[in-house]
N, C-alpha and C positions, 0 to 999 in steps of 0.2 A: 639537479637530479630529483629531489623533493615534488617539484614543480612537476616534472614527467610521470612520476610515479602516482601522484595524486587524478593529473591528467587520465592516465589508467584507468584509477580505480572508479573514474568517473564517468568513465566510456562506457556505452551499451551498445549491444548490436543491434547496426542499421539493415536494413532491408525493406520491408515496401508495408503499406499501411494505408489506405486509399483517406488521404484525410484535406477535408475541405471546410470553411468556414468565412460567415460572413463577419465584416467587422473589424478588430483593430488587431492587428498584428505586429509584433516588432522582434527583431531576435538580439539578442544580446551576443555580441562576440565572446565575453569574457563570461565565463561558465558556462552551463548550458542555454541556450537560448530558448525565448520564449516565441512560440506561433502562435495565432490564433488560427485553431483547428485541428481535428483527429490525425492521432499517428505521435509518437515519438522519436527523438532519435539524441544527438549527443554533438556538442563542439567545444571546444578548447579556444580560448585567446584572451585576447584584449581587442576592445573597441565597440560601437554599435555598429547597427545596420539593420535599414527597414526591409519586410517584405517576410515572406515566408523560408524560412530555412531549416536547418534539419535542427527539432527543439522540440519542446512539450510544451503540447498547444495550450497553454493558456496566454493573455495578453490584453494590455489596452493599446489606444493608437485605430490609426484609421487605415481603410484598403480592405481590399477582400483577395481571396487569393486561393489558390490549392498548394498543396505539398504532400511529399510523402516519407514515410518513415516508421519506425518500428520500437519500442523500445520505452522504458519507465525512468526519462531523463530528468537534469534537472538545471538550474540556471543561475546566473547572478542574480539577486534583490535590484529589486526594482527600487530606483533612487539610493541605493549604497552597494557599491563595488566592492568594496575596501574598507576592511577594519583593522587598523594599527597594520599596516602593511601585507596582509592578508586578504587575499580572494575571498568574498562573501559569493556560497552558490547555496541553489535552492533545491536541496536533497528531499525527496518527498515531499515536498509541500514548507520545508523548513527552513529556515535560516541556517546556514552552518557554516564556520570555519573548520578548515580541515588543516592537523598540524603534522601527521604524517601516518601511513599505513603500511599494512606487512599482510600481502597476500590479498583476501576478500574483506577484509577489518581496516577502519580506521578511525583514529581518535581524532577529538579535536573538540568544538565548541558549539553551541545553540548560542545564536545571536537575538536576543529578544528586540521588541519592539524601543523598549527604552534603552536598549544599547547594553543591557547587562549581558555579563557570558552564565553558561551555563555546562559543566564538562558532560562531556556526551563519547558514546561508539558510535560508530556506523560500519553495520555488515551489509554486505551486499552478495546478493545470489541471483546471477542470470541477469536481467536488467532489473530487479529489484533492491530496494533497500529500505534500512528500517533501523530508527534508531535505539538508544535507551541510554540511560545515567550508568550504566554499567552494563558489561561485556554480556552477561546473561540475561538482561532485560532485553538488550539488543536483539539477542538468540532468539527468547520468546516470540518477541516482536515480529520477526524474519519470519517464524516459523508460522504465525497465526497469517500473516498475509503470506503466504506459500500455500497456505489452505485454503485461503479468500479466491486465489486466482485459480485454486482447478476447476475443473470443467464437474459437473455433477457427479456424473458414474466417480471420475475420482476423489471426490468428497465423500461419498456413500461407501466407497471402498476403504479409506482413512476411520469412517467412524466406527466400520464394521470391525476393524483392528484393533480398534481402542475399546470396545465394551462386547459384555458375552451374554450371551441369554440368561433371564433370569435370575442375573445379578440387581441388586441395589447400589446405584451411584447416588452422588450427590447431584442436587436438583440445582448449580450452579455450572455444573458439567452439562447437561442438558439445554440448560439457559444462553451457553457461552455456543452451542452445538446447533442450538435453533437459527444465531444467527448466520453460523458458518454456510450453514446448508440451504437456507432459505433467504437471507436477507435481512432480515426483519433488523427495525431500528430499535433501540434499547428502550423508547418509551413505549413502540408498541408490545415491546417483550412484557414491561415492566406492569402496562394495560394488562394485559392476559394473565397474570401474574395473581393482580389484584380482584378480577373481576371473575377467577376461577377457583378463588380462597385457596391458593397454594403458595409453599413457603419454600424459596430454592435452597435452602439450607437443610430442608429434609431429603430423604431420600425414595430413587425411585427407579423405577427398570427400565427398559429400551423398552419394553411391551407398554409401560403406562406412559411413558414420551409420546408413545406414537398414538395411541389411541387418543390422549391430550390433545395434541395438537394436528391429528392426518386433516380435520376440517376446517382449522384456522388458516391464516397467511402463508399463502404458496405449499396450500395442501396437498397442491398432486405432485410435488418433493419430496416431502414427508409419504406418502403412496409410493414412489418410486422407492423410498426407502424401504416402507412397509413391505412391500412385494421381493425385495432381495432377500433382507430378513427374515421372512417364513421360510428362507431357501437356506439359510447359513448354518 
């Protein structure tokens, strides 16, 4: 029963995904399988099997192929199935045993490289998921990539929620906000940072954000923003 219900909470919704890819692909029966190529999707078993199948494209192995599929799945470990009679799948990008769940949550394990455990949550919302050492690390976690995947307007619409004119935040709120909305990698955050003599632990307004940064890295974001915000 464990087994099904796990099966569940591992499932994402299929549907179509136009995803092709040259290269090595292979799907794993037992957790989610891996393709090489765009598109996600979800499967349940035991066993291998070459070829493209519904999985999250990543993979070595040879063949070229198309598929299609939708969804932010995840798979057995490559070269370990099985830890202490436990399904090894690959939740985000992570190693994990999963020892049982209740609802969109479940506990279980991070499987490191050297085979050590590590206790972990996993929440999952829609086909995402996201872990952390505890229940509300998890949450954060969940919530910061739920930010990551909207679309602009609704990231500009989120940040506009969260701060008011002419207030003073912390310039760490700002920093965590530059990359939600723009991208930016944390060394080029960190570049800017240093090469603009600011200190994110001071504080500072949406008006000195935006003028900071409307003509750095993926400026006409920061403008789409500027341009809501003189309307708010």
């Amino acid at each position: 029963m464990e087994a099904v219900k796990i099966a569940d909470f591992l499932a994402v919704d299929t549907g179509y995904g136009d995803g092709y890819g040259d290269g090595d692909g292979y799907g794993y029966g037992s957790g989610y399988g891996y393709g090489d190529g765009y598109g996600d999707g979800s499967g349940y078993g035991d066993g291998d099997g070459d070829g493209y199948g519904d999985g999250y494209g990543y993979g070595d192995g040879d063949g070229d192929g198309y598929g299609d599929g939708s969804g932010d799945g995840s798979g057995s470990v490559d070269g370990v199935k099985a830890y202490n009679g436990k399904s090894v799948c690959i939740i985000d990008g992570v190693q994990t045993l999963i020892s049982r769940t209740m609802n969109n949550v479940a506990k279980g394990h991070i499987l490191h490289s050297d085979l050590s455990l590590t206790p972990c949550f996993v929440i999952k919302s829609s086909n995402l998921f996201a872990h952390g050492e505890t229940l509300d690390e998890a949450r954060e976690a969940m919530q910061k990539k739920i930010l990551e995947n909207m679309d602009i307007d609704e990231k500009i619409e989120m940040f506009m929620l969260e701060f008011k004119p002419c207030q003073k935040y912390s310039g760490k709120a700002f920093y965590d906000w530059h990359h939600t909305l723009t991208g930016s990698c944390e060394m080029g955050r960190n570049a800017f940072v240093r090469d603009h003599d600011l200190d994110i632990n001071a504080e500072y307004t949406v008006e000195e954000f935006i003028a900071l940064t409307e003509n750095a890295y993926n400026g006409d974001i920061i403008r789409q923003l500027k341009d809501a915000w003189t309307k708010f």
